[in-house]
C-alpha positions as CSV (number, residue, x, y, z in Angstrom):
1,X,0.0,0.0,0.0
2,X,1.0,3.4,-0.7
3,X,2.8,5.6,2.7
4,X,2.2,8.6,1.0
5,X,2.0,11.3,4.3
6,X,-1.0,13.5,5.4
7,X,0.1,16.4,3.5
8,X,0.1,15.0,0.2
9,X,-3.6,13.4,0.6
10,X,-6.9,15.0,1.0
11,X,-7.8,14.7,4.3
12,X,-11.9,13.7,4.9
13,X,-13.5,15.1,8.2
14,X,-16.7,13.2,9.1
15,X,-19.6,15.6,9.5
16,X,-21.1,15.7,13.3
17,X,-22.1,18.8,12.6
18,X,-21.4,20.7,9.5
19,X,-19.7,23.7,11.1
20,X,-18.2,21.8,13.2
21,X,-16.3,19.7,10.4
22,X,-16.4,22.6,8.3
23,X,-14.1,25.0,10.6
24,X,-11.8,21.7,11.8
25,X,-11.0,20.9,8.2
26,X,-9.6,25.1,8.3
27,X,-8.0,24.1,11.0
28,X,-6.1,21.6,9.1
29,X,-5.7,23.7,6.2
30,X,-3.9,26.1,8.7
31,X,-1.0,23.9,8.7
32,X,-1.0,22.7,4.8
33,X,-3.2,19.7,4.9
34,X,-6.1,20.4,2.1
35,X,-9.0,19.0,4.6
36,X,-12.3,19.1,4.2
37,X,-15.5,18.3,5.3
38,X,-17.3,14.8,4.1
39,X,-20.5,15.0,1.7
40,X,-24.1,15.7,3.4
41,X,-25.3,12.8,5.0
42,X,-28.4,11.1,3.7
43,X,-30.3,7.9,3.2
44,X,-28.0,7.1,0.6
45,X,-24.5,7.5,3.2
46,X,-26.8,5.2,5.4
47,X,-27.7,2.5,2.8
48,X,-23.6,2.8,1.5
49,X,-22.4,1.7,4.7
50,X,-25.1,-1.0,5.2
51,X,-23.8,-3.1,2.3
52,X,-20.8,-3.6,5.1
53,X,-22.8,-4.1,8.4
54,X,-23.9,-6.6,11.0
55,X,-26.8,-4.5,12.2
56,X,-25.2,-4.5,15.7
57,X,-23.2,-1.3,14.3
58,X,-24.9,2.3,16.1
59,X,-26.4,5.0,13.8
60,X,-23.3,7.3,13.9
61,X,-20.8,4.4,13.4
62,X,-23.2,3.7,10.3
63,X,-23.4,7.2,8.9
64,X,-19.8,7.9,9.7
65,X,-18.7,4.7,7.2
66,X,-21.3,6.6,4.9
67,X,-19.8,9.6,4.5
68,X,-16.4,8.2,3.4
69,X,-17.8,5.9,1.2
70,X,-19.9,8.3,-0.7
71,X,-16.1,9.8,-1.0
72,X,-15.0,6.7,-2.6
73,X,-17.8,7.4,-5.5
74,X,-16.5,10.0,-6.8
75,X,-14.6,9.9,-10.8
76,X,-11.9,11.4,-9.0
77,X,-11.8,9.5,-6.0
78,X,-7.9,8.0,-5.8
79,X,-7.4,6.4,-2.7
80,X,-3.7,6.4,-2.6
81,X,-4.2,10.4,-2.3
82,X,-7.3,10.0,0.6
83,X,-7.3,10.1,4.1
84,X,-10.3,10.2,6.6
85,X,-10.2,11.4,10.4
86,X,-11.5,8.7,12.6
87,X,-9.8,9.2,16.2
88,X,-10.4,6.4,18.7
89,X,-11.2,5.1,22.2
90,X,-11.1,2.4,24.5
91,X,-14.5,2.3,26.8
92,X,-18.0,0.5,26.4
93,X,-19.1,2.5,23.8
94,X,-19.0,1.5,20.4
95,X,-17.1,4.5,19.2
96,X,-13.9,2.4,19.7
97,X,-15.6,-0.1,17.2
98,X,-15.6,3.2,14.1
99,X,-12.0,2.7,13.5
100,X,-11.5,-0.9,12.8
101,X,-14.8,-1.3,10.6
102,X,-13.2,1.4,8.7
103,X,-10.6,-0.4,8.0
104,X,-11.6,-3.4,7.4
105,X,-13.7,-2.1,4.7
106,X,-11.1,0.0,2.9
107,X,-7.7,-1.8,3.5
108,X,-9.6,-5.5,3.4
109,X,-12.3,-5.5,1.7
110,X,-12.1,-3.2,-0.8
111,X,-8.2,-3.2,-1.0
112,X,-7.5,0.3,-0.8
113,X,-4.7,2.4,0.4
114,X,-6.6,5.4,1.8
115,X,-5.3,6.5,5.2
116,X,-7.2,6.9,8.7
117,X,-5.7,9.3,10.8
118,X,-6.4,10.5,13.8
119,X,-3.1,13.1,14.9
120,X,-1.7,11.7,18.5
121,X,1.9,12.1,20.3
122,X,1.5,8.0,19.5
123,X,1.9,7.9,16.0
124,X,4.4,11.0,16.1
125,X,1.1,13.1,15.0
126,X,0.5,11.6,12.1
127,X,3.2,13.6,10.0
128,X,2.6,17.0,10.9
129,X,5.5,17.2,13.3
130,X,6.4,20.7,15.1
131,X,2.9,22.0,13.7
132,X,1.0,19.7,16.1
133,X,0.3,22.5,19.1
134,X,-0.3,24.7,17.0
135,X,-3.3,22.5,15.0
136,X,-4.4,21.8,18.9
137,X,-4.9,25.3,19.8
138,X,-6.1,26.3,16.4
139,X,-8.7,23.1,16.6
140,X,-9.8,23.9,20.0
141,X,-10.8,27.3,18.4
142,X,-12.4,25.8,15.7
143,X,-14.8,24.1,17.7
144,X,-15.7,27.2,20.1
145,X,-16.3,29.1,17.1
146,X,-18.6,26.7,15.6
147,X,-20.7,26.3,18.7
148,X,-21.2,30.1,19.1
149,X,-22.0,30.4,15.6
150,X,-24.6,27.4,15.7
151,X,-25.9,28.7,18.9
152,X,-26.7,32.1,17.6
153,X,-28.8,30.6,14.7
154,X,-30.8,28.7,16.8
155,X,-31.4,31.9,19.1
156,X,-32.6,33.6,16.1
157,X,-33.9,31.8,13.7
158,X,-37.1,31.0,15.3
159,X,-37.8,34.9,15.7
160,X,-37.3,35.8,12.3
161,X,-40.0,37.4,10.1
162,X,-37.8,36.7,6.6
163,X,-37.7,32.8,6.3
164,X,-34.3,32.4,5.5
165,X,-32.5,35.1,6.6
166,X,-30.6,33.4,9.5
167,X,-29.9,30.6,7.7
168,X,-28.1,32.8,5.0
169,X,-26.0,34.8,7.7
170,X,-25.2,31.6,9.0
171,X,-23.3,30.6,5.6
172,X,-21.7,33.4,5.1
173,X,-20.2,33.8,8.8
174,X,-19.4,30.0,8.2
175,X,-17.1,31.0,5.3
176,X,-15.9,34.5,6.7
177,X,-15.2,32.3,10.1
178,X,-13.1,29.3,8.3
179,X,-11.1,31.7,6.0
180,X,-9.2,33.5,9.1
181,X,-9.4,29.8,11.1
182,X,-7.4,28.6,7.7
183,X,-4.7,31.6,7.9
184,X,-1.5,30.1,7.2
185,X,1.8,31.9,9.1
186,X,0.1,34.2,11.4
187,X,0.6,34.1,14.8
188,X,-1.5,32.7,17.7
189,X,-2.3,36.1,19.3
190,X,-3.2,37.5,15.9
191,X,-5.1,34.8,14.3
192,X,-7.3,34.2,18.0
193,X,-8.1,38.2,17.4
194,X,-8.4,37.8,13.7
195,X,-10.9,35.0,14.6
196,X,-12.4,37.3,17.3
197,X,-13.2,39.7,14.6
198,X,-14.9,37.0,12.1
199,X,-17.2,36.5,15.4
200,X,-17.7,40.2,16.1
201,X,-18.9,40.2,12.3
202,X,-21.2,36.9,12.3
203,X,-23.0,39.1,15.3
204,X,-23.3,41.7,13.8
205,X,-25.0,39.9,10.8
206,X,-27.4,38.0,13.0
207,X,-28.6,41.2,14.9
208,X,-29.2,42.9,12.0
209,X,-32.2,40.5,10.8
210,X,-35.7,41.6,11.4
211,X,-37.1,39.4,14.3
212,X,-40.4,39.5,16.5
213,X,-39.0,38.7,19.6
214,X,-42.7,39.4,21.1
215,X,-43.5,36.0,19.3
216,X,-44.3,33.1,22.8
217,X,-41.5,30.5,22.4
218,X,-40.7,27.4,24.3
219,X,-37.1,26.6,25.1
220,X,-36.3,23.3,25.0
221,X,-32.9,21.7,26.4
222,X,-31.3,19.0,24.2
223,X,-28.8,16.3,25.2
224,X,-27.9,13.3,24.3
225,X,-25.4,11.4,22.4
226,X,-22.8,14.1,20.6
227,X,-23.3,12.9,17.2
228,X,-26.6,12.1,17.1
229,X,-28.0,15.4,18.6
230,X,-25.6,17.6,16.2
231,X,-26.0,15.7,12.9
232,X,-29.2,16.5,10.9
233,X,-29.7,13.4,9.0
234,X,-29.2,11.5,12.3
235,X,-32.1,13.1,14.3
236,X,-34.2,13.7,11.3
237,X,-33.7,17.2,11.4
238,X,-35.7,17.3,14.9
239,X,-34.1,21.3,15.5
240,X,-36.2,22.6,12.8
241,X,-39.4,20.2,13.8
242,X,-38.9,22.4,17.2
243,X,-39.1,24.9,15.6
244,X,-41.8,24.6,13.4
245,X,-43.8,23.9,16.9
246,X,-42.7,27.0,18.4
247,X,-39.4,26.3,20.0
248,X,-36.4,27.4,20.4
249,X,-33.7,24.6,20.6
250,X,-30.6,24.9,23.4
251,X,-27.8,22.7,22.9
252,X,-25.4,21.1,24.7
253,X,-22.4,22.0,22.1
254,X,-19.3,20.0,21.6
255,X,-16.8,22.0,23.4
256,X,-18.4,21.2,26.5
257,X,-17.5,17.2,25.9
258,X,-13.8,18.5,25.3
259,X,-13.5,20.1,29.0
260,X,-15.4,17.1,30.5
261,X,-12.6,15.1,28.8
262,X,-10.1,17.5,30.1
263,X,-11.1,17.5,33.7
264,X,-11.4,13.5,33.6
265,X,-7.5,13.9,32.9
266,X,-7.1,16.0,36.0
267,X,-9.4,13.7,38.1
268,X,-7.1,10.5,36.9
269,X,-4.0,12.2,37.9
270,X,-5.6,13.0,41.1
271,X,-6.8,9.8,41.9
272,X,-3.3,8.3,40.9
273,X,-1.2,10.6,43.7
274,X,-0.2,13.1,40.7
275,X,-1.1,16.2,42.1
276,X,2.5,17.5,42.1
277,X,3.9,16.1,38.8
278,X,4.8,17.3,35.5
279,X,1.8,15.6,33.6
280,X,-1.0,17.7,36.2
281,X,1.4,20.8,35.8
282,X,0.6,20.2,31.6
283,X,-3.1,19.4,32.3
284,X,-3.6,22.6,34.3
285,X,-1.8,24.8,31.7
286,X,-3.6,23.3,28.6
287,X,-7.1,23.7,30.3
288,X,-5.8,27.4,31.4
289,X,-5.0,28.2,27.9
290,X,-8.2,26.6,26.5
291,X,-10.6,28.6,29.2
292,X,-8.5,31.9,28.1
293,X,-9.1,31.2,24.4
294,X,-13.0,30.0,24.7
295,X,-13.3,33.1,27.0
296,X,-12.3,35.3,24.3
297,X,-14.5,34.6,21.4
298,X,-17.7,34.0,23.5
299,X,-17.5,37.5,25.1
300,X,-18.8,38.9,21.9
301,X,-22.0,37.2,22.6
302,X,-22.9,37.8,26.3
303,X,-25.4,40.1,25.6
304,X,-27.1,37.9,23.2
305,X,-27.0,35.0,25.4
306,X,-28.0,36.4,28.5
307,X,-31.0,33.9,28.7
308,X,-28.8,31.0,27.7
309,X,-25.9,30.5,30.1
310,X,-23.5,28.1,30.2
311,X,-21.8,27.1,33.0
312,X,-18.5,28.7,34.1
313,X,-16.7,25.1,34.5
314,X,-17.4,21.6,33.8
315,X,-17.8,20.5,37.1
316,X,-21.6,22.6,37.4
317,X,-22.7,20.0,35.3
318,X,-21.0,17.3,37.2
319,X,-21.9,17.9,40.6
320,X,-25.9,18.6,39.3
321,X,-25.7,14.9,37.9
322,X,-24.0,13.5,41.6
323,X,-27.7,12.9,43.1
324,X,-28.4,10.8,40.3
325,X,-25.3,9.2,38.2
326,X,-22.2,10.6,40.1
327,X,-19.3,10.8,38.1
328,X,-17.3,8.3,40.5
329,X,-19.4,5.9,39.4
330,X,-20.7,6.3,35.5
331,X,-18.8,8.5,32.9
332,X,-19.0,9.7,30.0
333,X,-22.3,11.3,28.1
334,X,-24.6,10.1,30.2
335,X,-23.2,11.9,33.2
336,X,-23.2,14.6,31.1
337,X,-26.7,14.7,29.5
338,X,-27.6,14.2,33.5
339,X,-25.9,17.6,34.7
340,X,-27.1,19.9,31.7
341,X,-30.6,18.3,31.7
342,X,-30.7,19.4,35.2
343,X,-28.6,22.6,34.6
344,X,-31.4,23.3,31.9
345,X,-34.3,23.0,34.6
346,X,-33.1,25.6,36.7
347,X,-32.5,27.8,33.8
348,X,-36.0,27.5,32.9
349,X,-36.8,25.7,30.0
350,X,-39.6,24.0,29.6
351,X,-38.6,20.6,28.8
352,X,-35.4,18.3,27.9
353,X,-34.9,16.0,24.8
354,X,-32.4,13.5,24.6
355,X,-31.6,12.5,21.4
356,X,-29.9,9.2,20.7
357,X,-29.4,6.3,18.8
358,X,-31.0,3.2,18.8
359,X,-29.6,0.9,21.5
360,X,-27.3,3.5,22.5
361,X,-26.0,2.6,26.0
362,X,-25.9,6.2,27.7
363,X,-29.6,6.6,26.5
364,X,-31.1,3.6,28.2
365,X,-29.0,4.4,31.1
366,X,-30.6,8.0,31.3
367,X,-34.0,7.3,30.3
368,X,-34.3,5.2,33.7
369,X,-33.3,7.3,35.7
370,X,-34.8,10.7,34.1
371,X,-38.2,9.3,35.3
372,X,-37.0,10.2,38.8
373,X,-35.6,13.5,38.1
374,X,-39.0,14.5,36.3
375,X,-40.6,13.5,39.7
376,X,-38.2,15.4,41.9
377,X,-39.0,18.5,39.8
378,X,-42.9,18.7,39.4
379,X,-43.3,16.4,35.9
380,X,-40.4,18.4,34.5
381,X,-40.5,17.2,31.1
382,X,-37.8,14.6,29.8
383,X,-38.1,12.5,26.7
384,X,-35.7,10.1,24.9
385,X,-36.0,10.4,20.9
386,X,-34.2,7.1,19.8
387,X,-32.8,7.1,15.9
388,X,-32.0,4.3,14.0
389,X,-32.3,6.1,10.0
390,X,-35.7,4.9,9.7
391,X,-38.5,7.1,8.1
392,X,-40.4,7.0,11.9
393,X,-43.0,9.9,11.5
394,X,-41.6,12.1,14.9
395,X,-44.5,14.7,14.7
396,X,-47.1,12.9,17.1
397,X,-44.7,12.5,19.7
398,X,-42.9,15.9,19.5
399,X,-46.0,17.6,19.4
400,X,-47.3,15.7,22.8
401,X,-44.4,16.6,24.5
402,X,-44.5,20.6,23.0
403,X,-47.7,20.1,24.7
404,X,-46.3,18.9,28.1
405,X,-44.1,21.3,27.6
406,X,-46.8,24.4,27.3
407,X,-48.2,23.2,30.1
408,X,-45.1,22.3,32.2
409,X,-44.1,26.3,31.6
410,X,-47.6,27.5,32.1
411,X,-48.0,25.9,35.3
412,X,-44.9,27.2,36.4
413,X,-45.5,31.0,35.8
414,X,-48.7,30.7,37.4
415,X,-47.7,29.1,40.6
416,X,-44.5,31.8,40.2
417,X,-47.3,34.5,40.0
């Protein structure tokens, strides 16, 4: 098989969300590897990758394959000159499973030389060398910018009186945002304010749409499994089914994961008698650089998301979810959908939806236990949307709970009154 390296490939980013994989493949541009995100997904990504599965495979693993096979369609395709981004992990879920079904289709299968990478201080970082900190810190960025931009469509978009309008800002900040993100030989300081400026201009371009902000909207929390709850095809587009029923969708975005993986690194070195060691000295510095970065770009938008906090650390989450699936003994999203679900009740919403696949293990975890937190908070309403790529029709059930939802919020001003 071919060894050419990274840099002389096209490099494939799998699309959890599309601004997500959109302002990572910058990222990787930023350092000279021509990335770029993978096709839309579809029923026809999903029925690619069944032609290759046992059916024990989860919906993202399955639409993950997709994408990069609908790559391998293409007149140009040449696979000796392709590599995808699949990172791993050990752990029960079946994310660890993406990477060696990959494989085994391409390299076995098929017989291909495309590459999976996934850049680690293991593998020397996969050929990018001395650029690797700076594609961290750039990355990091990339994803903070992406959630803030996602987040202020979904603030707006319901309130618009031009269908269409906040979709259309959205695109073009998504360009403006991933041209300074791909900036080749400009300094970290520069590029963060360069990048700072994109964001100052995307807000600008979203409070400039006519909205009627006097229009009644119910905000509704959503958690769930990270893939599933940002990919469109994957939840059958359930954001704009929200909307459609007058709500306004809050996300738990995917920088929020990153620090929850962060501080499980702190907690490990803790629990291993590391509190004084080089490796916690590292940990503390990278998450101090991280907070200083994120801090920078989402001050643009405190006014405009004054009725949408997030939580100043991690650990608000964390120690919200301790009543009910402490973190000593479960990990991992379902700790996570746990905290914000409950961080999302006291911030008022007026319901929760958890979005995950079919069979997914940190949904059947929480939807046992989410019974009792409903309870414990008046019939706070929580419901588990499972996916599985199947044309189920959603509307019945999301308009029940918008209902439950209405009147979850309607009982609550009044007794507030």
């Amino acid at each position: 098989m071919s060894s050419l390296p990274l840099k002389e490939r096209t490099l494939y980013i799998p699309q959890m969300s599309y601004e997500g994989a959109a302002c990572m493949a910058a990222a990787f541009r930023s350092i000279g590897v021509n990335a770029q995100p993978t096709p839309e997904d579809d029923i026809h990504s999903y029925e690619l990758a069944r032609r290759y599965l046992s059916g024990d495979e989860c919906l993202p693993e399955a639409v993950t394959l997709g994408g990069f096979l609908k790559i391998a369609e293409r007149p140009d395709y040449d696979p000796e000159r392709t590599a995808f981004l699949l990172p791993t992990s050990n752990g029960p879920c079946r994310y660890g499973h993406y990477l060696p079904l990959a494989q085994k289709v391409f390299h076995q299968i098929r017989g291909e030389a495309v590459m999976f990478t996934a850049p680690t201080s293991n593998d020397g970082y996969g050929g990018i060398g001395d650029e690797a900190q700076t594609l961290v810190r750039t990355g990091w960025r990339a994803l903070v910018a992406a959630d803030l931009l996602r987040k202020m469509l979904l603030i707006t978009r319901p309130f618009e009186i031009h269908s269409g309008m906040s979709d259309q800002a959205f695109n073009v900040s998504l360009e403006d945002i991933c041209s300074v993100i791909a900036l080749r030989n400009v300094s970290s300081r520069k590029k963060l304010l360069a990048l700072a400026d994109a964001l100052k201009r995307s807000h600008d371009r979203f409070l400039s749409i006519p909205v009627d902000r006097y229009r009644f909207k119910l905000v509704i929390g959503i958690v769930g499994e990270i893939f599933c709850r940002h990919n469109h095809f994957s939840n059958n587009h359930l954001f704009r089914r929200i909307e459609k029923l007058g709500g306004i969708v809050w996300i738990s975005d995917i920088a929020e994961w990153v620090l929850y993986t962060t501080d499980e690194e702190e907690m490990r070195l803790r629990r291993y008698g590391k509190q004084l060691s080089f490796q916690m000295l590292g940990c503390k510095l990278k998450q101090a650089v991280m907070r200083h970065d994120e801090h920078v770009l989402s001050s643009i938008f405190v006014e405009s998301f004054a009725e949408y906090p997030e939580p100043k650390h991690v650990r608000e989450i964390l120690e919200l979810a301790r009543p009910y699936l402490p973190r000593e003994g479960a990990n991992g999203e379902m700790v996570m959908s746990m905290g914000k679900t409950l961080w999302y009740q006291q911030k008022g919403v007026a319901g929760v939806i958890d979005i995950s696949p079919f069979t997914c293990m940190n949904g059947i975890i929480t939807e046992a236990v989410y019974p009792r937190v409903s309870r414990d908070f008046r019939g706070f309403p929580i419901r588990v949307f499972y996916f599985d790529a199947q044309k189920n029709d959603l509307n019945n059930d999301l308009e029940i709970f918008m209902e439950l939802a209405a009147h979850y919020a309607a009982h609550k001003k009044a007794s507030s009154g």
